[in-house]
C-alpha positions as CSV (number, residue, x, y, z in Angstrom):
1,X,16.6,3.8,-10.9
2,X,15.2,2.0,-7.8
3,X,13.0,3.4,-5.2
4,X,12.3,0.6,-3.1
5,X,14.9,-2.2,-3.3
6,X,14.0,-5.4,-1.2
7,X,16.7,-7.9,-0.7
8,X,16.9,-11.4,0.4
9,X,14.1,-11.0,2.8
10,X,12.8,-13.9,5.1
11,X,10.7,-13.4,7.8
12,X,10.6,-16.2,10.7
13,X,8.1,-16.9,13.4
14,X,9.8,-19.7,15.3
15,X,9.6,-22.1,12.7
16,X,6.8,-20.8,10.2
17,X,8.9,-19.4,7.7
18,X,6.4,-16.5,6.6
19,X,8.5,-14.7,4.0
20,X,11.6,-16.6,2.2
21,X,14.7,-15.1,0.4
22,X,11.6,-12.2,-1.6
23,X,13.9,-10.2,-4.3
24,X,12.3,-7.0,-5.7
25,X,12.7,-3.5,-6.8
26,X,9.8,-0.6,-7.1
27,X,11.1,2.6,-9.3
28,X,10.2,5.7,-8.8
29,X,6.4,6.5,-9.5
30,X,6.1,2.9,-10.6
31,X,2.7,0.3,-9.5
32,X,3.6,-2.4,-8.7
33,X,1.1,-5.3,-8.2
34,X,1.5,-8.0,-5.1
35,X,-0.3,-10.8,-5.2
36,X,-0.8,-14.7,-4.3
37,X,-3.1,-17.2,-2.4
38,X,-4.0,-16.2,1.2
39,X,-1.3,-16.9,3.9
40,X,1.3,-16.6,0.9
41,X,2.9,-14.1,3.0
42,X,1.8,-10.6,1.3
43,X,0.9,-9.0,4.9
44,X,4.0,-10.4,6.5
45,X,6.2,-8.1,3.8
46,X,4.6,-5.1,3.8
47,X,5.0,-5.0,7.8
48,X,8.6,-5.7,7.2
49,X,8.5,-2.7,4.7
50,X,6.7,-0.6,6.6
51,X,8.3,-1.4,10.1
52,X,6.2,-2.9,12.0
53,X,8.3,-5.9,12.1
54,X,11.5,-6.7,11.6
55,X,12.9,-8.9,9.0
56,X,14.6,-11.9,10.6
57,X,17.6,-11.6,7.7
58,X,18.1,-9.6,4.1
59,X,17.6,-5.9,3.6
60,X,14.8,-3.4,2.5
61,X,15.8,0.2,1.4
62,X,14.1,3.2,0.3
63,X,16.6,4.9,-1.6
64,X,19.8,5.1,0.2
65,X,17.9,4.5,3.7
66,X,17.9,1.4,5.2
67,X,13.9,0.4,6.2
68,X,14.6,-3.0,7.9
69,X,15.1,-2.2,11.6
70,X,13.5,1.2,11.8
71,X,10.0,1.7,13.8
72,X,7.2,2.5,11.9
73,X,7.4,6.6,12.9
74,X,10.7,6.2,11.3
75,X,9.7,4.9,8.2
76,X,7.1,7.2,7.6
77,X,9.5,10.0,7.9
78,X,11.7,8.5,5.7
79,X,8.9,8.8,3.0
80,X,6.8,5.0,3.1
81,X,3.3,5.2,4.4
82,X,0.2,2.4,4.3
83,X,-3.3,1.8,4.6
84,X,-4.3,-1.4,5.7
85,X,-6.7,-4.5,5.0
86,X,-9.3,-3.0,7.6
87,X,-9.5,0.7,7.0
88,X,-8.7,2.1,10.5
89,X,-10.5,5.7,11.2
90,X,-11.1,7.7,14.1
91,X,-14.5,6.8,13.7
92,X,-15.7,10.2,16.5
93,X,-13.4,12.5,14.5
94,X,-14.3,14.4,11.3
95,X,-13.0,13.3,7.9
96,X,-10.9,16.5,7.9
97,X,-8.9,15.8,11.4
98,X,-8.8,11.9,10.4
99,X,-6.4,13.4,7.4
100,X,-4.9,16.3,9.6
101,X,-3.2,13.5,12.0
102,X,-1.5,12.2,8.7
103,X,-0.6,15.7,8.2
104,X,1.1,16.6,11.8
105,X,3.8,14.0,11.2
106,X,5.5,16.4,9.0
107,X,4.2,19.5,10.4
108,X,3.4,20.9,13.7
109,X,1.9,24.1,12.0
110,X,-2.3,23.5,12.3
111,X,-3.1,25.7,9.3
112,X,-0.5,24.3,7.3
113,X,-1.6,20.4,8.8
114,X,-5.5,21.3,7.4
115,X,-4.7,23.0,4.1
116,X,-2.5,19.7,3.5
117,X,-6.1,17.6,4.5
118,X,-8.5,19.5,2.8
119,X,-6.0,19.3,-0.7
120,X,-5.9,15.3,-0.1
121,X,-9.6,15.1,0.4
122,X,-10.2,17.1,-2.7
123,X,-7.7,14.4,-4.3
124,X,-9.5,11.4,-3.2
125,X,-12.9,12.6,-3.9
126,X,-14.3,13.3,-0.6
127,X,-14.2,17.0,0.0
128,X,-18.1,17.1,0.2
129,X,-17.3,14.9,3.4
130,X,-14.9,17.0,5.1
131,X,-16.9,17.5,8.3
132,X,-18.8,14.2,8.7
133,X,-17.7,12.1,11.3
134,X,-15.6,8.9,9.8
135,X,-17.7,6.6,11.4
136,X,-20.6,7.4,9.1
137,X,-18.8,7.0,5.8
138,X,-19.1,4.0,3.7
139,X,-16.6,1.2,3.8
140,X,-15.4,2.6,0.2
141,X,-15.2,6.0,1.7
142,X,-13.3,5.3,4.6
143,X,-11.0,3.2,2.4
144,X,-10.0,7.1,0.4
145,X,-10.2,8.5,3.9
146,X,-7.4,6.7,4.5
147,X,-5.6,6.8,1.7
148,X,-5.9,10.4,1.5
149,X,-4.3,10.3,5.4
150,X,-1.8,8.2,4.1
151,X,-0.4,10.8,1.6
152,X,-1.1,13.8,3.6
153,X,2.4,12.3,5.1
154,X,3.9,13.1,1.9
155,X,5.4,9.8,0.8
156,X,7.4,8.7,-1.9
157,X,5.9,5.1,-1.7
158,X,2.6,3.7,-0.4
159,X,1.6,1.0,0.5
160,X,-1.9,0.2,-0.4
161,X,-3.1,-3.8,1.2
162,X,-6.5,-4.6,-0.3
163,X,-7.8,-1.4,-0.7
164,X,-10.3,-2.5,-3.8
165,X,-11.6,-5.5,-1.6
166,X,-15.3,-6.2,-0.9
167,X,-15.9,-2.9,-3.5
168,X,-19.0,-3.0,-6.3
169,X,-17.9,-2.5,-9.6
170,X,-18.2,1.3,-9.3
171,X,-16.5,1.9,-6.3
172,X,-13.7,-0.5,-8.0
173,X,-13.5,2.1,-10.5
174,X,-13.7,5.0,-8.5
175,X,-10.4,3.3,-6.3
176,X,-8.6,2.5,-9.6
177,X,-8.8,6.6,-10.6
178,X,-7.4,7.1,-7.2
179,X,-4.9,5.0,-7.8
180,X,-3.5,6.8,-11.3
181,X,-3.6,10.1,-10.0
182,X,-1.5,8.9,-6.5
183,X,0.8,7.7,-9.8
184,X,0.8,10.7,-12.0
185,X,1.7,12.8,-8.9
186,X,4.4,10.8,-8.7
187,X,4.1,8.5,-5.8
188,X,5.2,4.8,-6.4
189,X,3.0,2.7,-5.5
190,X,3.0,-1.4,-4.2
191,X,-0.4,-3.0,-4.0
192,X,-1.6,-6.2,-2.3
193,X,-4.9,-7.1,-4.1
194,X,-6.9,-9.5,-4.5
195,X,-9.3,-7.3,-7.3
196,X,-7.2,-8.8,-10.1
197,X,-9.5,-6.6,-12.8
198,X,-8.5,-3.9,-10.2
199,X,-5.3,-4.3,-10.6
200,X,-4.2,-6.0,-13.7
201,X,-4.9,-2.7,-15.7
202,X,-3.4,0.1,-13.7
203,X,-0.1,-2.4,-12.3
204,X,3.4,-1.9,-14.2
205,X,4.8,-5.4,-13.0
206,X,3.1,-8.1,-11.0
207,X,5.2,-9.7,-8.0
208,X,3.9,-13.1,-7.0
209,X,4.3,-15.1,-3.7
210,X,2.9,-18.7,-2.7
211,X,4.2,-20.2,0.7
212,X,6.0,-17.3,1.2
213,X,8.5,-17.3,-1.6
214,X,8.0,-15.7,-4.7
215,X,6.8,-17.6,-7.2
216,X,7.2,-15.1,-10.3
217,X,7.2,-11.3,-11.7
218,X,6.8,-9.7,-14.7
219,X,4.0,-8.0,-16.5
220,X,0.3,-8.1,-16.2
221,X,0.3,-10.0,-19.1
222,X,3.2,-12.3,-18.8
223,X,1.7,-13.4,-15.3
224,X,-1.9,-14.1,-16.8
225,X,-0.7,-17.0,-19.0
226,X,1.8,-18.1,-16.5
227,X,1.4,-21.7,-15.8
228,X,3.0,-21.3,-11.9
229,X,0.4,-18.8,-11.5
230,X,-2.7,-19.8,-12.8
231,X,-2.2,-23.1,-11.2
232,X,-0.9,-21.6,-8.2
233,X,-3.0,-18.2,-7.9
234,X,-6.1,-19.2,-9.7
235,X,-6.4,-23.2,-10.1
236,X,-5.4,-25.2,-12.3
């Protein structure tokens, strides 16, 4: 059964059509893999998804609520929450309160809000960082930090964009064990990445977009010998 269902979305910016007619469904505790050249319009759709903008026509849902129109508070309630490209920290603030605020949208108890934190920073790997400020943790650290803030919201769906970019090979690895146990616990997940060895092992099905349309979906291995997608994706 579907989780997230996205329906005939386009997404228009006067005449720059940023997302055309995109069809797809995530299942419950499901990864699913987004992908495609840069400007193909990945961004654009998980702002529509998440609610920070509004599709210009066609329908997202998360279960039976309608996402497309809602703010972003509102969508986080309703169980989707995201990192983004740029991990955005209170750089000032511990590791700990960085995850609390993530907390506090479903809580307004404190104790409750940093038992939630200190249980996602033990998830993530980073409970030996609880107290440092977020400013001095690595890129790849402040990546988790906000992934762990991102499920402290409790959601049935994240939305991870680029979360394995600009990582060594280790820290790669470290991200992709993140990224199972977010799945075992049984948050689906939809990932824009451009780590394809990141995300070729650990994705269910692979959703493709090029000029804003998608292009093709399938497995892993059904969209590594695609022609559309080699030529399209990787070169010809």
């Amino acid at each position: 059964m579907s989780l997230l269902r996205v329906e005939k979305v386009t997404k228009r910016y006067g005449g720059l059509i940023a997302n055309e007619d995109i069809s797809f469904e995530v299942k419950a505790a499901e990864v699913v893999g987004l992908i495609g050249p840069n400007g193909a319009g990945k961004t654009t759709l998980f702002n529509c998804i998440a609610g920070a903008t509004e599709p210009s026509s066609g329908s997202i849902w998360l279960g039976a609520t309608r996402l497309s129109g809602l703010a972003p508070e509102q969508c986080a309630r309703a169980g989707v929450a995201r990192t983004f490209q740029i991990a955005r920290t209170f750089g000032s603030m511990s590791a700990l309160e960085n995850v609390m605020v993530g907390a506090l949208l479903k809580t307004h108890d404190m104790r409750r809000a940093r038992e939630r934190a200190q249980h996602w920073l033990e998830f993530t790997g980073l409970a030996l960082l609880a107290n440092a400020p977020a400013a001095t943790l690595t890129i790849s650290e402040q990546r988790r930090l906000a992934v762990a803030r991102a499920l402290a919201i409790e959601p049935v769906l994240l939305l991870l964009d680029e979360v394995m970019a600009g990582l060594n090979p280790t820290e790669v690895h470290e991200a992709v064990e993140v990224v199972q146990r977010i799945r075992a616990s049984g948050v689906a997940l939809l990932i824009v990445e451009h780590v394809l060895e990141g995300i070729m092992p650990i994705a269910d099905r692979i959703v493709v977009l090029d000029y804003g349309r998608k292009l093709a979906e399938g497995t892993p291995a059904e969209i590594a010998r695609d022609p559309q997608v080699i030529a399209a994706y990787l070169g010809a």
